[in-house]
Phi, psi and omega in degrees: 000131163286145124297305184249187180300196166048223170249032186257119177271197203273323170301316168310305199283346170283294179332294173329302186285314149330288172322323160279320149342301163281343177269319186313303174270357152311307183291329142355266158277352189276326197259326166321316176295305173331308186288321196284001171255011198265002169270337171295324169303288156340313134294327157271001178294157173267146242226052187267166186246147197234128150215117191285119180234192175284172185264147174298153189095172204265130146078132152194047138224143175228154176222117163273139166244161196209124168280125185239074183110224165274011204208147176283136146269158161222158186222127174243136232224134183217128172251072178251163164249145178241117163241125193273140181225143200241109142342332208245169176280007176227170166315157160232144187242101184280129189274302182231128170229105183253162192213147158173135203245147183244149192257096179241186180258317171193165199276137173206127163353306209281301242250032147319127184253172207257195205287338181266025151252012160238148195271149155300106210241010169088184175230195204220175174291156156319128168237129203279170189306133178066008195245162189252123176255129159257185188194125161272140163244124167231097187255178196204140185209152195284140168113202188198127175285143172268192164259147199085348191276191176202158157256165184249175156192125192233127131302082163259106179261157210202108154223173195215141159258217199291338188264025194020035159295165166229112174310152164205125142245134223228115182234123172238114222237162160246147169224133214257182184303328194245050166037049155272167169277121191207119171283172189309302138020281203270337174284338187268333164275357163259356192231028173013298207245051172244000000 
């Protein structure tokens, strides 16, 4: 018995829609398997967090002056500590811990600086599902702040956990005139138009 024109019967045409049927729910379960691991990725992964306080020891921020030539220089100096706290359920294996602090006017979006303007500060041990790692820093930049000035400072840590992504978390602090400590965030909401 025909149904349609030509030679295609009704046993074909069923087989066809079966045959698509089944790639429909193959494709199906392939993206239902997917999502779930990219949630298993997602929750188990490690998780860090940044945080910058002052560094142990006298003074902390200092300025040298160095006579060069006929003319004085200054290199002004940051004694901080960076501590990472790892939030997520695996290890995390920090690779690069880059740093630099800079003499601006105010704080702005455009002017991150890049990866060959922060100096290479080491790495750190594995830090485990819940655990706190520090790392000391100590940068430096030519000049000496004024009033009205702020120093920056950008962080970058470059890590990889179990699913070997490899990561970048990026912490950025001010440091104001009477050397408090602010992340950018909280210095642009307490000094709005600096």
């Amino acid at each position: 018995m025909t149904l349609l024109a030509g030679n295609f019967r009704l046993t074909d045409w069923l087989l066809a829609v079966f045959t698509l049927a089944l790639v429909v729910v193959a494709v199906y379960q392939y993206l239902l398997v997917r999502r779930q691991d990219e949630h298993f990725t997602h929750t188990e992964r490690a998780w860090l967090l940044a945080n910058l306080e002052w560094g142990a020891g006298a003074g902390k921020v200092l300025v040298n002056d160095s006579r060069v030539g006929g003319s004085i220089v200054s290199t002004t100096f940051v004694r901080l500590t960076l501590s990472c706290h790892n939030e997520g359920r695996s290890p995390a294996w920090i690779h690069l811990i880059r740093a630099g602090v800079v003499i601006a006017e105010k704080v702005t979006g455009e002017d991150a600086p890049t990866n060959s303007e922060l100096k290479p500060c080491g790495r750190m041990e594995p830090i485990g599902a819940g655990k706190t790692a520090t790392h000391p820093l100590e940068l430096s930049c030519s000049g000496k702040q004024k009033a009205g000035e702020i120093l920056r400072i950008h962080v970058r840590v470059r890590y990889h956990d179990v699913f070997q992504i490899k990561r970048m978390l990026i912490a950025k602090y001010v440091v104001d005139l009477n050397h408090d400590l602010y992340t950018e965030d909280d210095f642009l909401e307490t000094y709005q138009n600096i």
